[in-house]
C-alpha positions as CSV (number, residue, x, y, z in Angstrom):
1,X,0.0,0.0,0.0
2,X,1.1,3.5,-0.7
3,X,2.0,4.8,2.7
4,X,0.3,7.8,3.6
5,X,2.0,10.4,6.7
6,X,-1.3,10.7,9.8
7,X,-1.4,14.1,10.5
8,X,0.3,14.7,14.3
9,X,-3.4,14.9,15.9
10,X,-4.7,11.8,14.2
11,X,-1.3,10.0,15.6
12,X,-1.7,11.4,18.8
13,X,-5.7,10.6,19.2
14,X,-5.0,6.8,18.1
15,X,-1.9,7.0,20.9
16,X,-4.9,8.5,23.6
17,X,-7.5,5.4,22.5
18,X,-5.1,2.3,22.2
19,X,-3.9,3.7,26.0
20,X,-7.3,3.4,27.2
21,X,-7.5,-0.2,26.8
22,X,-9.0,0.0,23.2
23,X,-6.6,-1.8,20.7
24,X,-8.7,-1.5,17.8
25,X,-9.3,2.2,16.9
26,X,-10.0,5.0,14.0
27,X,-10.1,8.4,13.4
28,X,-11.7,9.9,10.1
29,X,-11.2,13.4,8.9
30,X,-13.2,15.4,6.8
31,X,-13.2,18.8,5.5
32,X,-15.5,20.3,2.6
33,X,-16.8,23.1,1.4
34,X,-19.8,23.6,-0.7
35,X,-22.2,26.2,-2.5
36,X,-25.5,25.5,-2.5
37,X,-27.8,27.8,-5.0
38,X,-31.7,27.9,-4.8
39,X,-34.1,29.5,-7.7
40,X,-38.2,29.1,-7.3
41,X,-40.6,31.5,-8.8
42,X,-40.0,34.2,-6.0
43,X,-36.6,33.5,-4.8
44,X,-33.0,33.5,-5.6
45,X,-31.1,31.6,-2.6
46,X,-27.1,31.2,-2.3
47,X,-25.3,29.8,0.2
48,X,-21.6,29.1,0.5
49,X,-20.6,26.4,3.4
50,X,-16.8,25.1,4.7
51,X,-16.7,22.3,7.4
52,X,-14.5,20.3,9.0
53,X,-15.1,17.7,11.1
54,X,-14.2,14.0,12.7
55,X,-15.2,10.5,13.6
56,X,-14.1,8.0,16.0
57,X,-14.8,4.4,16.3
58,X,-12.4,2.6,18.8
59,X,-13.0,-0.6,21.1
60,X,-12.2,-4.5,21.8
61,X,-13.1,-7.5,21.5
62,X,-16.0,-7.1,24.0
63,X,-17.3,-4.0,22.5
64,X,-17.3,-1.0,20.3
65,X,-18.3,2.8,20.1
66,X,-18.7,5.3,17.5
67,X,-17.9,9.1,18.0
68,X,-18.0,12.0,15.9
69,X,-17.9,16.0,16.1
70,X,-16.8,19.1,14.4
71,X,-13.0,20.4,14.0
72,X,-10.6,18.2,15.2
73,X,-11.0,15.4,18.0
74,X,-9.8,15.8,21.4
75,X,-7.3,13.2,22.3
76,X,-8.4,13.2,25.5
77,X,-11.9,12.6,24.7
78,X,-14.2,12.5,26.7
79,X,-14.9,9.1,25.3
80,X,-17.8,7.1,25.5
81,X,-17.7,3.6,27.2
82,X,-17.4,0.9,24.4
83,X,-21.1,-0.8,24.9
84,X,-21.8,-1.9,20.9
85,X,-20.8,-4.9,19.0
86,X,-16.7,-5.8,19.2
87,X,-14.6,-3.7,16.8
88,X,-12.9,-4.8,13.7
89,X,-10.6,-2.8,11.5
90,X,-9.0,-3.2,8.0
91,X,-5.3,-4.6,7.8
92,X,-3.1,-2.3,5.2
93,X,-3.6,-3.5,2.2
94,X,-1.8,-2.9,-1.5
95,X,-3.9,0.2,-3.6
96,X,-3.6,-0.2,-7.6
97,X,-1.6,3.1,-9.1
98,X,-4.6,5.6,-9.9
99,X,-4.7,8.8,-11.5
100,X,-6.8,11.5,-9.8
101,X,-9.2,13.1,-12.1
102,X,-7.9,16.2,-13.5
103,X,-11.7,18.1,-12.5
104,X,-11.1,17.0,-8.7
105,X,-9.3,20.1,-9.2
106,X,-11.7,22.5,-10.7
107,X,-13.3,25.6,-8.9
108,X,-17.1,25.0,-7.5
109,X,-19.0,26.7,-9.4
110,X,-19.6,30.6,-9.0
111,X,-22.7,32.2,-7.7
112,X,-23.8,34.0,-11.1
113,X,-22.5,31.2,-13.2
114,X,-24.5,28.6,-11.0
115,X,-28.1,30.9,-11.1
116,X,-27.7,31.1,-14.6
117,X,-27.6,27.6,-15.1
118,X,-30.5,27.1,-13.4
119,X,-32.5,30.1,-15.3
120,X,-31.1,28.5,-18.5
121,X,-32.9,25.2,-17.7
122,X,-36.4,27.1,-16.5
123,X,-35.9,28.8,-20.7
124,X,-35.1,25.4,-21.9
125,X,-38.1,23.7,-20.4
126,X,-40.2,26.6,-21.7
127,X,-39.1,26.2,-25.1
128,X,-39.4,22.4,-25.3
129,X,-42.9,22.5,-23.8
130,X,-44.8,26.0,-24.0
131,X,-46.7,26.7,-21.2
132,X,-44.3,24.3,-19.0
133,X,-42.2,25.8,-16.0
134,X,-40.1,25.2,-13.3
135,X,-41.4,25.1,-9.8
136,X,-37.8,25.0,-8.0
137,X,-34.7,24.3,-8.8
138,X,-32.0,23.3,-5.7
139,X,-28.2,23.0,-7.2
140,X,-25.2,21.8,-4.6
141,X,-21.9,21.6,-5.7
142,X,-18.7,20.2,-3.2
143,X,-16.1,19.4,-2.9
144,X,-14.1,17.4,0.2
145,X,-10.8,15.4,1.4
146,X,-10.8,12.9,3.6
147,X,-8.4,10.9,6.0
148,X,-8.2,7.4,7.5
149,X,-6.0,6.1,10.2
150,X,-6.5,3.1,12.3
151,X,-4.3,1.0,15.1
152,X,-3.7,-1.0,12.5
153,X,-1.5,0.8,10.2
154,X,-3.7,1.8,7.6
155,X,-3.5,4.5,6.1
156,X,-5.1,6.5,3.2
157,X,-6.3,9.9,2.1
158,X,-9.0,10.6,-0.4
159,X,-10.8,13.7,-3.1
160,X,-14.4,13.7,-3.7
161,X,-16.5,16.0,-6.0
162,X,-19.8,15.9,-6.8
163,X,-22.8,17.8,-7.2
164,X,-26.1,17.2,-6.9
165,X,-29.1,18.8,-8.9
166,X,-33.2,18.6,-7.7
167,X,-35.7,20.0,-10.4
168,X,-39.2,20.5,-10.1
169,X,-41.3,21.3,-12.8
170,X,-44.7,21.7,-13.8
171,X,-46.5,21.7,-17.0
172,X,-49.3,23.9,-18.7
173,X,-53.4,23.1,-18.0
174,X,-55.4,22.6,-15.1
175,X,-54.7,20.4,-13.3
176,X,-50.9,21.0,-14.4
177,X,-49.0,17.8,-14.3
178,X,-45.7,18.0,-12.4
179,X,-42.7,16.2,-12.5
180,X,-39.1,15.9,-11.1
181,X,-35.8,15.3,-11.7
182,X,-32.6,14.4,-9.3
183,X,-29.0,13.9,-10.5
184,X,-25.5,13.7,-9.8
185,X,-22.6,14.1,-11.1
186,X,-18.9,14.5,-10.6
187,X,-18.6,18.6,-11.7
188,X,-21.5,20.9,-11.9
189,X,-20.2,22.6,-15.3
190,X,-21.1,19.0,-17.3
191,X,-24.8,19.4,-16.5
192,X,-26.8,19.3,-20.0
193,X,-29.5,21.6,-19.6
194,X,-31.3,21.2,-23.1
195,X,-31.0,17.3,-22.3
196,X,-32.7,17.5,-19.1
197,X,-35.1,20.2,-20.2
198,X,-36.0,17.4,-23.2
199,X,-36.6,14.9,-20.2
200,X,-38.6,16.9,-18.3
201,X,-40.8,18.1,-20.8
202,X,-41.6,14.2,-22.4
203,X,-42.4,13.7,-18.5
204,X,-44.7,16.3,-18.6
205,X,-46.8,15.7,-22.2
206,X,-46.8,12.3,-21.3
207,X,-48.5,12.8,-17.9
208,X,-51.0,15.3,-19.4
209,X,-52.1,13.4,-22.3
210,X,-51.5,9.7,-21.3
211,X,-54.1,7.1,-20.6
212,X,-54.0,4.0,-18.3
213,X,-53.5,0.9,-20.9
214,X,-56.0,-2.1,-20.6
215,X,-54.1,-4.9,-18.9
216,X,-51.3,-5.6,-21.5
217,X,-48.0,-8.0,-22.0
218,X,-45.2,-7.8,-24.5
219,X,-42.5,-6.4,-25.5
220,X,-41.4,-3.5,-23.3
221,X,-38.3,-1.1,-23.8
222,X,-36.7,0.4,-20.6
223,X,-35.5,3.8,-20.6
224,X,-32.5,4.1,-18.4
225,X,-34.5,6.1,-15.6
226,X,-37.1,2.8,-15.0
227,X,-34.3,0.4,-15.7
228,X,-32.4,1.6,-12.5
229,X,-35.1,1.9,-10.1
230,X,-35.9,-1.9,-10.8
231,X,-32.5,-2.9,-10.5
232,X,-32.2,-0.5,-7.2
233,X,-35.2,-2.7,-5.5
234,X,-32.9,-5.7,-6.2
235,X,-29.8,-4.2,-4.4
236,X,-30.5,-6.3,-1.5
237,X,-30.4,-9.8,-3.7
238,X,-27.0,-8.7,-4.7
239,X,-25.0,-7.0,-1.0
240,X,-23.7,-9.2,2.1
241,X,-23.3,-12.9,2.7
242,X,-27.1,-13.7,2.4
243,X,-27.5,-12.4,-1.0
244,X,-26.4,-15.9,-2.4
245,X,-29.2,-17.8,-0.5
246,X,-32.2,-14.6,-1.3
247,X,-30.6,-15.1,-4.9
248,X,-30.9,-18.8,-5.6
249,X,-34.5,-19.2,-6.0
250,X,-34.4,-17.0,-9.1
251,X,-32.2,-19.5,-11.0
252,X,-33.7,-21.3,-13.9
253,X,-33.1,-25.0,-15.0
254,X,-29.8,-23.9,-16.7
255,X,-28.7,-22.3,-13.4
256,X,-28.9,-18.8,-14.5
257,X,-30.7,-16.2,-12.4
258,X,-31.1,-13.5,-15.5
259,X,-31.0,-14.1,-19.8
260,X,-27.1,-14.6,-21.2
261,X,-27.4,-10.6,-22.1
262,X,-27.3,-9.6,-18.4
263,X,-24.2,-8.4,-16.6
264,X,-23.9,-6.8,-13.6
265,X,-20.5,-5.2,-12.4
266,X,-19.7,-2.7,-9.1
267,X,-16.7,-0.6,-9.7
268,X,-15.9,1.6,-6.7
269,X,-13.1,3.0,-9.0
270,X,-15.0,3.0,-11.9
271,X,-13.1,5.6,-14.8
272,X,-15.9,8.8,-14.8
273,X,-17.4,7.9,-12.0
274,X,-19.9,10.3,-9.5
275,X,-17.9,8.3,-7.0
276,X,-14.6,7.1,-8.2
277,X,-12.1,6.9,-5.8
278,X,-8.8,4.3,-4.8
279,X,-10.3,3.3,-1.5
280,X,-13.6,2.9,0.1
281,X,-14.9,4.4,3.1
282,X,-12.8,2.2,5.6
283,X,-9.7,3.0,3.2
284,X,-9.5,-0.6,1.4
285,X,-8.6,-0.4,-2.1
286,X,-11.5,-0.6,-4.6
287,X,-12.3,-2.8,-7.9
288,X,-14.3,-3.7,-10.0
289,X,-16.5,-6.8,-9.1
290,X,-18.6,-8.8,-11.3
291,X,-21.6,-9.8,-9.7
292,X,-23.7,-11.3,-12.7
293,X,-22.1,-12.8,-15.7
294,X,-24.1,-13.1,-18.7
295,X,-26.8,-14.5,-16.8
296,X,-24.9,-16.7,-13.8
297,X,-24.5,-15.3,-10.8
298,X,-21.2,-15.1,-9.5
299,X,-21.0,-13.8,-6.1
300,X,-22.4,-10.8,-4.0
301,X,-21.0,-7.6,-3.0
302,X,-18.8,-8.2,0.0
303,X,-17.0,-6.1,2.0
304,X,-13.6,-7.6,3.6
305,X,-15.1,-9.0,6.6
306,X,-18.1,-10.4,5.3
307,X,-15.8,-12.4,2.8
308,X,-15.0,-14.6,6.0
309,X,-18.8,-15.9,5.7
310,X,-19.8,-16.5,1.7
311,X,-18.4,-17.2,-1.1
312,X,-16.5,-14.9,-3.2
313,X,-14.1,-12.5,-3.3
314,X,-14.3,-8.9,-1.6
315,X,-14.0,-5.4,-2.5
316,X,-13.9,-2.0,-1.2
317,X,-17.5,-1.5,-0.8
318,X,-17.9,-0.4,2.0
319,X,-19.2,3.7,2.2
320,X,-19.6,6.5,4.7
321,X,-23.0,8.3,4.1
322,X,-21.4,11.3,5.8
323,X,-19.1,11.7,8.7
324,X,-21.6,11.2,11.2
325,X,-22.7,8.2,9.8
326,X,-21.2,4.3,10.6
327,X,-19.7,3.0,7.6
328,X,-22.1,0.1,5.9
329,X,-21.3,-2.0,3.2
330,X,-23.6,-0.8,-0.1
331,X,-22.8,-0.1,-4.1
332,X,-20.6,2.5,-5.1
333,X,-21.1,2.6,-9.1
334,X,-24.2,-1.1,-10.0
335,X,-24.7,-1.1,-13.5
336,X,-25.4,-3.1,-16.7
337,X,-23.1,-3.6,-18.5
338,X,-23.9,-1.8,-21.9
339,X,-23.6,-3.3,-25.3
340,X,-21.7,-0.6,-27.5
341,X,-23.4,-2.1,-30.4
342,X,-26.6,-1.3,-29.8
343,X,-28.2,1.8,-30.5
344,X,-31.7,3.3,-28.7
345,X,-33.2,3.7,-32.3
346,X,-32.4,0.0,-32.9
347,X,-34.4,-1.4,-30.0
348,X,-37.4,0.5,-30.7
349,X,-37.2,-0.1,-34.3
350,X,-37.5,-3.7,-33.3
351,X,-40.8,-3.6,-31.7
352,X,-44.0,-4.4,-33.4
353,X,-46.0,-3.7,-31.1
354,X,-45.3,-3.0,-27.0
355,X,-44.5,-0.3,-25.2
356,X,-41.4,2.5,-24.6
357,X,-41.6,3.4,-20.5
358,X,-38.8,6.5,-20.3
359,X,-39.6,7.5,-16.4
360,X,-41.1,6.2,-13.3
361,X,-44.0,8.4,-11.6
362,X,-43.5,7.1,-7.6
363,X,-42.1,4.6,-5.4
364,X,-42.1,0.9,-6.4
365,X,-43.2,-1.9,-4.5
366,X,-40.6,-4.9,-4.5
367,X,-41.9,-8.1,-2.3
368,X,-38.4,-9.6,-2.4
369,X,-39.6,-13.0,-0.4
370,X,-42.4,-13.4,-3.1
371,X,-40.1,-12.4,-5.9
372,X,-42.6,-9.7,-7.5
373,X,-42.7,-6.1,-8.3
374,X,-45.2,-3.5,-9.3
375,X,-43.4,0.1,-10.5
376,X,-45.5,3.3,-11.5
377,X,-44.3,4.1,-15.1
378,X,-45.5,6.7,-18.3
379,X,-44.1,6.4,-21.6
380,X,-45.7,5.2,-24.8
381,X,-47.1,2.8,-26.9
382,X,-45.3,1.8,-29.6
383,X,-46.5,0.1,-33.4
384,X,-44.1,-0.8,-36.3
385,X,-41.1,0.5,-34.3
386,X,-43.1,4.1,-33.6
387,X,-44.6,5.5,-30.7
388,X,-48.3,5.4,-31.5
389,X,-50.2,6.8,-27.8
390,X,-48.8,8.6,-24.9
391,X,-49.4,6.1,-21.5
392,X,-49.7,7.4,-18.0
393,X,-50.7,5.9,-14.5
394,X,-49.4,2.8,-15.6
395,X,-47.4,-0.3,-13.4
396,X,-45.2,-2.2,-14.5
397,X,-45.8,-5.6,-12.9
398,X,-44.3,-9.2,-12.5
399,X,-41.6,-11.1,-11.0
400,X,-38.6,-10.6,-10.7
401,X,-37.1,-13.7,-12.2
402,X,-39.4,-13.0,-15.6
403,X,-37.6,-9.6,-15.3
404,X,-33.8,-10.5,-15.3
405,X,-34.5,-13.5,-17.5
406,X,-36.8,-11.8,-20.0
407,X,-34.2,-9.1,-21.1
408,X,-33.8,-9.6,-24.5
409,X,-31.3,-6.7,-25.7
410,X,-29.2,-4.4,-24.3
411,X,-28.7,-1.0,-25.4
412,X,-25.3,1.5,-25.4
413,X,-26.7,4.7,-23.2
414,X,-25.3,3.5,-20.1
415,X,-26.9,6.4,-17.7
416,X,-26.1,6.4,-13.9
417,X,-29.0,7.8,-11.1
418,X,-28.3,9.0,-7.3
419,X,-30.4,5.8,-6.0
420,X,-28.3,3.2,-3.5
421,X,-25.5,4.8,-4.3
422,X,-24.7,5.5,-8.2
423,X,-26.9,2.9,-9.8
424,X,-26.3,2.8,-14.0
425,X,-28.7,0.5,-16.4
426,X,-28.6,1.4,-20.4
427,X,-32.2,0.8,-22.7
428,X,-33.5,-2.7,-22.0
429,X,-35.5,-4.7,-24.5
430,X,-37.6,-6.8,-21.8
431,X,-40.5,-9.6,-22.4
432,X,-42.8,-11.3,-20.4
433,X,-43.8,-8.2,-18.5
434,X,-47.2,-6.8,-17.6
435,X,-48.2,-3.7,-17.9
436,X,-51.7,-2.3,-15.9
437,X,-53.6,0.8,-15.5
């Protein structure tokens, strides 16, 4: 492992804990600063924010505690008496040579530059759909560095970026329709505003002149947005040691669990990444792990000391919500893996007759013990390759074995959504799906 120098108040706070009886022990350091901007139809909102601030989980083998504060920890506490589960910390282990990203080192975006990103997006949404508007529009961009050090040895430091985007919109007549729109990415300056104008105003027409379709099957084409919120209701099929028992019911006589055109991967340092980084949240080195090979699964996502209890191979999965948070095992970057070949226009071109659902409209329901779902959807019918009716206050029903097993094609536009962490699905051709009103 690259050896990494613990700043003279991390040494001295691991010194204070192990004296105290408490061999295992870990300090985390954050600092960040980030400008939030705010635009509704009244308001104009900015707000620039720098913090700094610490964590603490130390203990032994009868018991644990967590800690955690603003500025910098007090070696000398006071610290809590360990009363949680026993304690275990990452060994050092070897990180892969990795190239920070050169916009890690880009400025966050200015106050002018960021409103008029947002005003830009309320004049794009206007000209895609007349009459339409945005409600509110909430942009965060941050930045933050991070330190680990633990008993031990380990060592690490990490860069973040992201920033985060929250439209709401609504379109014209009475009652207007309304819908929303949640993103991340890694730099605020790559944020496509006619591209998520274009999405929000399909949302919008769709709601306003789609109707409920009788009770339906066939072929259905996923849109990236519905394609991640089903495979986000799986996450727990895929994360931990008792993902391979949930998982095996699913498998079909061959043995596979989804059709031969389904992979799944995790990459915590995935190249482009929202989340890319060398290490996790514990600071042990990320990769990529195949979860799902071309229909067979292969092992779950396991963090290093859940390894010890299934099979497979671990990875650094294991992430810090924020700095007052635990750190829990979860994805970093789930996706499908995309089949360059394969174009959007293709997959619709294919259909004779089916259906072409680009957003969800709610929450889905996943009953993982009974292996079904039921997702609110809009989109479109579709005829000889064309979309032929608008469809709203739809679901899109069945189980979940028919799902992974009935995707037929895979499309190119791999596209990533803030879910369970960064959760990425291209266009899926899918049968043996329901659709109801």
């Amino acid at each position: 492992m690259t050896m990494v120098a613990v700043t003279p108040e991390h040494q001295e706070t691991l010194v204070a804990l192990v004296r105290r009886g408490w061999p295992d022990a870990e300090v985390f350091l954050k600092k960040g600063r980030s400008r939030r901007l705010e635009l509704s139809a009244f308001t104009q909102t900015s707000i620039f924010a720098q913090e700094q601030a610490w964590a603490v989980r130390a203990g032994h083998h009868r018991g644990s505690f967590f800690a955690a504060g603003t500025g910098e920890p007090d070696p000398a506490g006071p610290w809590p008496e360990p009363t949680g589960r026993a304690l275990r910390l990452p060994e050092p282990a070897m990180v892969l040579p990795w190239n920070e990203p050169s916009d890690f080192d880009a400025p966050l975006i200015g106050e002018r530059e960021g409103l008029r990103l947002l005003e830009s997006l309320g004049r794009e949404l206007a000209s895609e759909l007349p009459g339409a508007r945005l409600l509110s529009a909430s942009l965060e961009d941050g930045s933050s560095e991070s330190e680990i050090a633990n008993s031990r040895g380990l060592r690490a430091r990490t860069r973040a970026r992201v920033a985060t985007l929250f439209l709401e919109a609504a379109g014209p007549g009475r009652p207007a329709p309304t819908a929303s729109v949640y993103l991340a990415v890694r730099e605020a300056r790559k944020i496509n505003p006619p591209a998520l104008a274009r999405r929000l105003a399909d949302r919008l027409a769709v709601t306003a002149q789609g109707a409920p379709p009788e009770r339906d099957r066939g072929e259905i084409l996923l849109a990236p947005a519905v394609a991640v919120r089903l495979l986000a209701g799986l996450v727990p099929l895929l994360v931990g040691p008792k993902a391979g028992g949930l998982i095996s019911g699913l498998r079909d006589h061959r043995g596979r669990i989804g059709s031969e055109k389904l992979t799944l991967i995790d990459n915590g340092r995935l190249s482009g990444g929202t989340l890319e980084a060398p290490v996790d949240g514990e600071g042990v080195p990320t990769r990529e792990a195949v979860l799902v090979e071309q229909g067979f699964f292969r092992q779950p996502l396991l963090a290093w000391w859940q390894a010890e209890t299934a099979a497979g191979h671990p990875s650094g999965c294991t992430r810090r919500a924020g700095w007052r948070d635990v750190p829990q095992p979860g994805p970093t970057h789930l996706y499908v893996k995309p089949d360059a070949k394969i174009p959007v226009v293709a997959l619709l071109g294919s259909i004779a007759q089916g259906y072409y659902l680009i957003d969800t409209t709610g929450a889905g329901h996943f009953d993982l013990a009974e292996g079904k779902f039921a997702l609110p959807v809009c989109g479109f019918a579709v005829e000889g390759g064309r979309a032929s009716a608008p469809v709203a206050g739809a679901w899109l029903c069945g189980r979940i074995a028919t799902f992974l097993q009935g995707i037929a094609a895979v499309g190119r536009d791999l596209t990533f959504h803030p879910l369970d962490g960064m959760i990425g699905s291209p266009t899926l051709l899918v049968t043996g799906l329901e659709l109801r009103g």
